[in-house]
N, C-alpha and C positions, 0 to 999 in steps of 0.2 A: 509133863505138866504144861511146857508150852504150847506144844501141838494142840491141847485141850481145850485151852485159852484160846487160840489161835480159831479152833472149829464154833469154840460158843460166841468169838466175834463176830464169827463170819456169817454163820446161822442170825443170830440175830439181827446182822448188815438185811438180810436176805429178807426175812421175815419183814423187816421195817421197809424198804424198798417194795414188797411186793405190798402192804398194806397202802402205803402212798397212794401207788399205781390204783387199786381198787378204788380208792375215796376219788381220788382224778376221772378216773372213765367213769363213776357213776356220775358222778356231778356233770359230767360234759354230755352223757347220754340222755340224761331226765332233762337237761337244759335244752338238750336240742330236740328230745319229743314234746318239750313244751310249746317249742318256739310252733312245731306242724300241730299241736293240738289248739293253741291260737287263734294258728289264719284260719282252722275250721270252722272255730268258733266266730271267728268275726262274718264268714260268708255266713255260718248259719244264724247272727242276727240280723244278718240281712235278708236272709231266706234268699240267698244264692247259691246253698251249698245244693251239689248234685251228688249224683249215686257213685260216679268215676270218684270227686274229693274224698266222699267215703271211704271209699273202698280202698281208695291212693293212701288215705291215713291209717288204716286198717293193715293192709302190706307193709307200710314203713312200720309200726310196730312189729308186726309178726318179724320182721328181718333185721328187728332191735333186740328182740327176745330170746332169738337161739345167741346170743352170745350174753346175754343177762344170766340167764339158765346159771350159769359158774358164781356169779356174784351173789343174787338173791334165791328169796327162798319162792319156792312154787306157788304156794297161797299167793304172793304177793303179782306173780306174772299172772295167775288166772282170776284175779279179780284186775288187774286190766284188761285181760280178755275179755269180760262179761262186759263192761261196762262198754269197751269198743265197739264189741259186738252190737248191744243194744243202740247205740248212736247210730250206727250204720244201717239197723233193722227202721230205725225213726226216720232217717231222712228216705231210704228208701219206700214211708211211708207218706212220704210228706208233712211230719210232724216236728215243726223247728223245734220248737219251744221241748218237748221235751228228749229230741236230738242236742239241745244246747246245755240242758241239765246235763245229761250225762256227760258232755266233753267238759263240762264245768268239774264233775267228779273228777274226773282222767285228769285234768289239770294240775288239781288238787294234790294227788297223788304223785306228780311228779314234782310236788317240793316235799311230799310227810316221806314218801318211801324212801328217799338216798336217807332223808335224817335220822331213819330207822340205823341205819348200816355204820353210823358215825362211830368213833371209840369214846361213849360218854357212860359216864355212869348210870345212868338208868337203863341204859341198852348192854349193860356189861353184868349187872346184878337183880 
């Protein structure tokens, strides 16, 4: 009987410990793609941004992503894919304005996606 006790404390130690860690990396992850979806956005109303900042913000997601892969759900990584992708196709066309829409979306999305992931009731039932 104690051994039993003993496993379902330790399981649950476990399970609580590794939900922590989740809610941490995600909040620290979306805060720091925030921070590089930003400065893009500030060059692109300045219409400073170039094809390199694109493409630089585009790689720094792609190399946020393969470790997101574990935490969220797919839908949610390939609609920031779309949307990146699209930004990057605008400035590459020389189209601020609606290069800044989109990173305006991406922004967006990195404060609704972690709050999807939270332990709240509307995200539990």
């Amino acid at each position: 009987m104690a051994k039993s006790l003993i496993s379902v404390i330790i399981v649950a130690a476990l399970f609580t410990a590794g939900a922590i860690f989740e809610q941490v990396y995600l909040k620290r992850t979306f805060s720091d793609l925030k921070t590089h979806f930003t400065s893009i956005y500030e060059k692109l109303e300045d219409e400073t941004a170039t094809e390199e900042d694109a493409e630089k913000i585009q790689d720094y997601w792609i190399s946020k992503k393969r470790t997101l892969h574990s935490f969220i759900s797919h839908n949610d990584l390939k609609e920031f894919d779309l949307w990146i992708a699209e930004a990057v196709a605008y400035v590459k066309l020389n189209d601020y304005k609606e290069a800044k829409t989109k990173i305006e979306v991406a922004i967006e999305l990195t404060e609704q996606i972690p709050m999807g992931y939270l332990p709240r009731f509307e995200n539990i039932f």
